[in-house]
Steps between C-alpha positions, in 0.01 A plus 500: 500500500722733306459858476247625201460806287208721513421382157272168453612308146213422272412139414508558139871687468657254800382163425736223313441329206353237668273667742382683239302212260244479884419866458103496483512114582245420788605228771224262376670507176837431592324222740328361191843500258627340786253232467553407169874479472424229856590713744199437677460723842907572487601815638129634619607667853243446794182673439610625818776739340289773364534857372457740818249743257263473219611519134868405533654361225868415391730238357883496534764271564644379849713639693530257860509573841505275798416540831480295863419582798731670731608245770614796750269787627496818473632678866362741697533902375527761756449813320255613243750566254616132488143365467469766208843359347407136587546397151878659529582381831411129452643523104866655676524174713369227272621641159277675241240331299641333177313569219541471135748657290511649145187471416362632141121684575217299439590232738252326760679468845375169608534388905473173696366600850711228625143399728589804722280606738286801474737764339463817243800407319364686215375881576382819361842594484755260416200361240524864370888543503485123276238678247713814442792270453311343200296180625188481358346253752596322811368183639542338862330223641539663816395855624459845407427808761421842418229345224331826525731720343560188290216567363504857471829521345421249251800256605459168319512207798347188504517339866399212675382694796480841673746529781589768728797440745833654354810258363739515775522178690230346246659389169850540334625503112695173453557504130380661233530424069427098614242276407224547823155365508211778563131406524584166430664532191890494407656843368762576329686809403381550169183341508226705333268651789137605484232624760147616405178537710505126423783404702916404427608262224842403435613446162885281449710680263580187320111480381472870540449599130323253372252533754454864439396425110226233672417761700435763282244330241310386846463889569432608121204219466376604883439863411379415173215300622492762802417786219241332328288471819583872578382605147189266570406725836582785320777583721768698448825346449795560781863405528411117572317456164780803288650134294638757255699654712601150661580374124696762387748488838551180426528520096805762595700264676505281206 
């Protein structure tokens, strides 16, 4: 992916219009307002494709990548600086990786494995660089190496798998800014793009807004009833039950 800054955006300054009616908007409810406007189980990725660390959270719209798998290997390196520059050496003969273009921050880079065989597409690194660059979230329904510092540095992937071999003579970038299935759901560029510890839901722009309204009062009424049963224990309210706070986000976009 492209070079990054040292500076991560912030959900709240980079997201777009759009993106940002599904801030504080849980997966279930998007996968209820989904429901009732009869999109019944559209755009629910694989339970497979799953955030690589507890408490991740983001929503975004698409921005498509898709891969295959790389139907030449990689040859034989006879020094120890080529096998350090693998990446380089195979990228100078087949052509760099495409990836998208232009991209505002806030976007979710979304990638088709293309059924490739075990391969860290995604890493520590390039998964960083994509962050600094402004993506709030990226999504494969392939692999992801590295998931350690993944972890540790707070990089927002949801993957299929966890894969270790590197990309050269694995997978290549065919297109990217298409339509591509992932998880066994069709993306587009510009489809809204969520991830909790739930799982991935896809939202179509075209039913986009609409479904974030939905959405909403199914949150509201959830931690209303949620606060009555923690003022029943006697327990102290947190961020899942603060509907004022919730309310009054939402009242200012209005």
């Amino acid at each position: 992916m492209s070079r990054g800054t040292a500076d991560t955006p912030t959900a709240d300054t980079q997201a777009s219009e759009l993106a940002k009616l599904y801030k504080h908007l849980r997966v279930v409810d998007v996968c209820d307002a989904m429901d009732g406007v009869g999109y019944f189980d559209i755009g629910l990725m694989d339970r497979d494709v799953r955030p690589l660390w507890l408490g991740m959270k983001f929503w975004g719209e698409a921005a498509t990548i898709r891969c295959v798998p790389a139907n030449r290997p990689m040859w034989k390196l006879n020094s120890t600086e080529d096998i350090v520059a693998a990446h380089s050496v195979w990228f100078n003969e087949v052509g760099p990786p495409a990836s998208p273009s232009g991209l505002a921050p806030g976007h979710v880079l979304v990638t088709d494995g293309g059924g490739a065989r075990e391969v860290g597409f995604w890493g520590s690194a390039n998964a960083f660089s994509a962050q600094a660059n402004g993506a709030v979230g990226i999504v494969t329904d392939g692999y992801c190496r590295d998931t350690a510092e993944i972890a540790l540095q707070q990089t927002p992937v949801c993957a299929a798998a966890r894969g270790r071999p590197i990309i050269p003579g694995r997978i290549e970038v065919v297109e990217v800014q298409t339509t591509i299935a992932c998880g066994g759901v069709q993306v587009r560029p510009g489809d809204i793009v969520g991830a909790d510890d739930d799982g991935v839901i896809v939202v179509p722009v075209e039913i986009a807004e609409e479904v974030a309204v939905h959405a909403r009062a199914v949150l509201i009424a959830d931690m209303h009833a949620r606060r009555k049963i923690y003022d029943k224990l006697g327990r102290k309210p947190d961020a899942t039950t603060d509907v004022e706070a919730v309310e009054a986000y939402y009242a200012g976009l209005s």
